[in-house]
C-alpha positions, 0 to 999 in steps of 0.5 A, a space after each residue: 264452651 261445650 262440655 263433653 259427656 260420656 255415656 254413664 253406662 257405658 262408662 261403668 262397664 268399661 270401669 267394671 270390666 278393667 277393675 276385674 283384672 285386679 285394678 283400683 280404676 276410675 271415670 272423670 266427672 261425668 254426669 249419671 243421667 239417671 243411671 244408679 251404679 249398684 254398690 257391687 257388680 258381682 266381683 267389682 266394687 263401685 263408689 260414686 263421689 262428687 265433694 258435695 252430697 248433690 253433686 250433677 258430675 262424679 267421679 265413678 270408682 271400681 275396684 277388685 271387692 277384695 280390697 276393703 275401701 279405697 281413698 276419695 279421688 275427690 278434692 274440694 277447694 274454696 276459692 275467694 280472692 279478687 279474680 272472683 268479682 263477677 264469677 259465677 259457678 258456672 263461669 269460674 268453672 269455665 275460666 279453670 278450664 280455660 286456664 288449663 285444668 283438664 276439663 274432665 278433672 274438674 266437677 261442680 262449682 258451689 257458692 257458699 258466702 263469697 267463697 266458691 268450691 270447687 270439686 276437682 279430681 287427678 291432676 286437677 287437684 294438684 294444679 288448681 292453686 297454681 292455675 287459681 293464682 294467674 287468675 288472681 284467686 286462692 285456692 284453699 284445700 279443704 280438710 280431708 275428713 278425718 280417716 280413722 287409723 286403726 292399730 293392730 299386731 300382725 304376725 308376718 314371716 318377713 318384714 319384706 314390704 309386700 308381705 306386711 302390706 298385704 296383711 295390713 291393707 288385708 288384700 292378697 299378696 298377689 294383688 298387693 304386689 301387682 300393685 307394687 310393679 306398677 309403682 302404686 307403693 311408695 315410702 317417703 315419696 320413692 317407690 318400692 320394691 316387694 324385697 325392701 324391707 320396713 322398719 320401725 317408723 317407716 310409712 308406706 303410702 298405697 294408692 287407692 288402699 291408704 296409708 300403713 305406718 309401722 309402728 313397732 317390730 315388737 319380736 318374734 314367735 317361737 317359729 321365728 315370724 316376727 311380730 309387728 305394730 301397725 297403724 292403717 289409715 284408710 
């Protein structure tokens, strides 16, 4: 099997050019082939990663800079299991592909003991236990590293999920609900309107953002704006 590439450069303008219009975008594992995306492109956020420190295919991220950080698009596996004997990172990365996993959503494979990991992306991440199985192997997630949540009051002059989101993730209002109109804002697995509104205990998953649980409506000022508890796992 031959692997398809894609120019790197090109790759990262294309990327830079969609992230201007507001959007969290991202590559497939390509190759970077000695190209070195800077850290920001004037208004345009860029983040490399590859599950492993000296990963050859990544996953190239771009994003509005307004928007502080965004969640790793990459998974790690490790894989073990009978299916394994004979394999190695090159040819188990070979067989996923075979088996049905998108070839641009699935990265570097390394050995580590009798297990191999595997670094995957998208899709791919949700699938790969599934394929793992029919080829007589488990596939185990590895932890995400541990994200730090953050408490803080907010004052807000509504409990509508666009305004409290906005404030929490600390991005406009504009861009959080373009975000919410393309079904990017979901709680308890629905996808929300900018007029629902949230309550206590409520969690509001946003992708590329993180997570806003909140946790207390705590009153109101004087000026009638409510005050509100919220915990942000980015």
């Amino acid at each position: 099997m031959t692997e398809k590439s894609k120019d790197p450069a090109e790759e990262l303008r294309r990327l830079t050019r969609l992230a201007l219009g507001g959007r969290v975008v991202q590559s497939e594992f390509i190759r970077l082939e000695g190209v070195h995306p800077a850290v920001q492109e004037g208004d345009v956020r860029v983040r490399v990663s590859g599950g492993f420190s000296d990963a050859e295919r990544v996953v190239i991220q771009a994003y509005p800079a307004a928007i502080p950080s965004v969640d790793d698009p990459v998974v790690l596996y490790r894989v073990s299991g009978t299916g394994l004997a004979g394999h190695d990172e090159v040819s188990l990365r070979a067989a996923l592909v075979s088996a049905g996993l998108p070839e641009g959503q699935v990265g570097d494979v390394q050995e580590e003991g009798a297990e191999l990991r595997v670094a995957v992306t998208g899709s791919a991440a949700r699938r790969l236990p599934e394929v793992a199985e029919r080829l007589q192997l488990s596939a185990q997630r590895e932890p995400a590293k541990t994200a730090q949540a953050k408490q803080r009051q907010v004052t807000v002059p509504s409990l509508r999920v666009d305004v409290v989101g906005a404030r929490g993730f600390g991005v406009s209002r504009t861009y959080f609900q373009a975000g919410i109109e393309h079904r990017h804002v979901f709680r308890d697995g629905v996808a929300l309107k900018g007029r629902d509104e949230l309550a206590a205990g409520d969690l509001v998953v946003a992708q590329g953002l993180g997570q806003l649980r909140v946790c207390e409506v705590q009153g109101t000022t004087r000026r009638g704006n409510y005050k509100v508890l919220i915990e942000v796992v980015r």
